[in-house]
VMD Tcl script that draws the C-alpha trace (Angstrom):
set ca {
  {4.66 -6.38 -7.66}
  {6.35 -7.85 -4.17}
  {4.52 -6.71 -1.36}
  {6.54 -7.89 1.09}
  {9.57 -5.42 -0.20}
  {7.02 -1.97 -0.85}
  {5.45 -2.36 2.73}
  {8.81 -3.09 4.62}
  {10.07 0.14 2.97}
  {6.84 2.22 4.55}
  {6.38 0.62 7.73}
  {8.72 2.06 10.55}
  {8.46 -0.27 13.03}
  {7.31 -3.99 12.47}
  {7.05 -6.86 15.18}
  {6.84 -10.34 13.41}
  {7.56 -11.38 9.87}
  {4.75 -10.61 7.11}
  {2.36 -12.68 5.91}
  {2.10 -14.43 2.20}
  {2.32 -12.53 -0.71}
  {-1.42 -13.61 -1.53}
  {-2.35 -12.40 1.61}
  {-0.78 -9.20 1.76}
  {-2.86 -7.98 -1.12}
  {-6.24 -9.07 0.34}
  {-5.34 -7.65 3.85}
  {-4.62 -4.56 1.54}
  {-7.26 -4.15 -0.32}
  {-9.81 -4.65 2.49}
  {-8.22 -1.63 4.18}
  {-7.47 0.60 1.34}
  {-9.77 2.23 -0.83}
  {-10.06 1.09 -4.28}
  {-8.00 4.43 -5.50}
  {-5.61 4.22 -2.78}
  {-4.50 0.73 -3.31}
  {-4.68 1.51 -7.66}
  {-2.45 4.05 -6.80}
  {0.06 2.63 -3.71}
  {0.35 -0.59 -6.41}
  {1.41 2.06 -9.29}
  {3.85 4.10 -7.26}
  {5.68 0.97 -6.22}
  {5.53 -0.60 -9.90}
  {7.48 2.52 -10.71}
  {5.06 4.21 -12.45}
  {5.06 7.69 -13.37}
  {2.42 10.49 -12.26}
  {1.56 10.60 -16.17}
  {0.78 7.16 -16.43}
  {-1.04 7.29 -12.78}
  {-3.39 10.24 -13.94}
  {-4.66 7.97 -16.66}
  {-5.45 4.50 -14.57}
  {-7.01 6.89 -11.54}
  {-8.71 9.61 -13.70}
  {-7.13 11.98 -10.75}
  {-5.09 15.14 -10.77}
  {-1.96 14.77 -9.54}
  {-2.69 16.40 -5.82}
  {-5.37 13.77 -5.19}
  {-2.70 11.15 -6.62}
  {-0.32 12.16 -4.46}
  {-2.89 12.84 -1.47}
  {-3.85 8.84 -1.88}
  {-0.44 7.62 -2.03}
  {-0.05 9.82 1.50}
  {-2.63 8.03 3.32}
  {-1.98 4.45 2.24}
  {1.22 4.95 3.54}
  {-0.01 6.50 6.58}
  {-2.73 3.69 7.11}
  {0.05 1.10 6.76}
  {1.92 2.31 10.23}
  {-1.86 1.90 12.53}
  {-1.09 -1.02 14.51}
  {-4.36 -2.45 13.73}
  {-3.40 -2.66 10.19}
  {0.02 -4.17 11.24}
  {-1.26 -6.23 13.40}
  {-3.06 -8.16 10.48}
  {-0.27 -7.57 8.10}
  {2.20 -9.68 10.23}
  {2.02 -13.55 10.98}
  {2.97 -15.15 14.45}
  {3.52 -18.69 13.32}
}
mol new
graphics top color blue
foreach p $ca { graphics top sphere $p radius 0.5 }
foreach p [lrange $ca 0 end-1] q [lrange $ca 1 end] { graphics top cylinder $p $q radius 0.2 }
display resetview
């Protein structure tokens, strides 16, 4: 999965360039939860809800609900603050 391209989609307004792919997914999954980066990395592998139920164990309200607030936590400037290098 490229984290560089998923989180430029869902973040409106970013100062900087991001970091390393490497450390894009430690950043996220420090500041996820486990379910909500499972499911934020499934939605943007192109997954479907079917196959998301099953890695989750989740109806597909919470699924959605998750994929909601990682995409909310990514726009908190504290989040993009550590998502984004200054070098």
């Amino acid at each position: 999965m490229n984290f560089t391209n998923s989180l430029l989609k869902h973040i409106d307004k970013l100062v900087g360039t991001l970091r390393s792919e490497e450390q894009l997914q430690e950043i996220l999954k420090r500041k996820f939860t486990k379910k909500e980066y499972k499911v934020f990395v499934a939605f943007e592998e192109g997954k479907t809800i079917e196959e998301i139920k099953a890695i989750v164990k989740d109806d597909e309200e919470k699924i959605t609900e998750h994929y909601k607030v990682a995409k909310k936590k990514l726009n908190q400037e504290k989040i993009k603050k550590e998502l984004v290098s200054y070098e």
